[in-house]
C-alpha positions as CSV (number, residue, x, y, z in Angstrom):
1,X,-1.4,17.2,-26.5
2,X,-0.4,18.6,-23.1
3,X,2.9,21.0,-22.5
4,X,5.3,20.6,-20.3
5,X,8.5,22.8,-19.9
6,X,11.4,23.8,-17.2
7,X,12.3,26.6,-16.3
8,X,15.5,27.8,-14.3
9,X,15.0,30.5,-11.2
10,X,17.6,32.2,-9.9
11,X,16.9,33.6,-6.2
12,X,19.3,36.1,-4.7
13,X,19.1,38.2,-1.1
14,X,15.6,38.9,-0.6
15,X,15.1,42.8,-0.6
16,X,11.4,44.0,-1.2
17,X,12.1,44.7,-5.0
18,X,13.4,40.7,-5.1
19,X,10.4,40.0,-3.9
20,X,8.7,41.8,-6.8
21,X,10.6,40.6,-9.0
22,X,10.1,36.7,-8.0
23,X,6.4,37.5,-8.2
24,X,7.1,38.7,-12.0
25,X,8.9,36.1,-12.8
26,X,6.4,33.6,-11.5
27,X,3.6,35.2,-13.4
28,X,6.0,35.0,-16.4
29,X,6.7,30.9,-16.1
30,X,2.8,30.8,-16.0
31,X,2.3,32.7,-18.8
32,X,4.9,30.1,-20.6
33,X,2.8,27.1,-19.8
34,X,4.4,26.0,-17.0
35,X,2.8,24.9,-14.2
36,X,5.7,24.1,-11.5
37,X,9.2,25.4,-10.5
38,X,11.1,22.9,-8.5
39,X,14.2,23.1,-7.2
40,X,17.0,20.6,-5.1
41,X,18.9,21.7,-2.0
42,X,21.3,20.5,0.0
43,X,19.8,19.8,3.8
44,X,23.0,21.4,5.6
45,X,21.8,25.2,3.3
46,X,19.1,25.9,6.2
47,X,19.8,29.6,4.6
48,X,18.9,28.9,1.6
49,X,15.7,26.8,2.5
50,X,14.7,29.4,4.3
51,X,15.1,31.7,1.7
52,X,13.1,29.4,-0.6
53,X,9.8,29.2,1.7
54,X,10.3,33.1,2.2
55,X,9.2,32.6,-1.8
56,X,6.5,30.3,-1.0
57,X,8.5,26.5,-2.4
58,X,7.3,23.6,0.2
59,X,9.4,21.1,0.9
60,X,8.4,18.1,-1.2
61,X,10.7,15.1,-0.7
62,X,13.9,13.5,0.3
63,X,16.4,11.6,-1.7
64,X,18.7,9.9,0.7
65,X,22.5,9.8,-0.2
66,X,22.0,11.1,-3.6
67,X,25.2,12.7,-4.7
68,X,28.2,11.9,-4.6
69,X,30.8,14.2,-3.4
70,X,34.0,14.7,-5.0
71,X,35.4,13.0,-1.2
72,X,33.3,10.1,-1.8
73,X,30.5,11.4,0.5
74,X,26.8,10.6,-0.5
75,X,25.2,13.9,0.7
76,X,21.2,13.7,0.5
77,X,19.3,16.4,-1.2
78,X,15.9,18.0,-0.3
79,X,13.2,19.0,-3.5
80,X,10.8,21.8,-3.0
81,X,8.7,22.9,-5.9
82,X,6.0,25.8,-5.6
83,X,2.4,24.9,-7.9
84,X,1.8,28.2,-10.2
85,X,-1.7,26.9,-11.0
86,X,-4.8,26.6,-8.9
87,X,-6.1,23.4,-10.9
């Protein structure tokens, strides 16, 4: 039977020891079984895209008008994910 699990990943300013860290916690997730964090962004957060390739996610796909906004507005949202195995 294969595993599957989530995992939540919480990325903050990126100091050197952050960086550490994510690399802990990435070697933890694998050690859990999993074999993927993903994630969903806004496309207006260019910060915090760029902040999730500084941690090696790739940009995977688009969903166009996704959510709704509380105004009405469909906003689209961008899914990165980063592969933790080498299969």
């Amino acid at each position: 039977m294969a595993r599957s699990g989530c995992c939540s990943l919480a990325i903050g300013a990126a100091g050197a020891s952050d960086r550490h860290s994510s690399q802990h916690r990435s070697r933890g997730a694998r050690e859990r079984g999993l074999h993927k964090l993903s994630l969903s962004v806004f496309p207006h957060n260019e910060a915090g895209i760029a902040l999730y390739r500084e941690f090696k996610l790739v940009v995977e796909g688009r969903h166009l008008k996704q959510s709704r906004r509380s105004n009405g507005e469909l906003w689209d949202l961008i899914d990165m994910g980063l592969l933790l195995t080498t299969e």
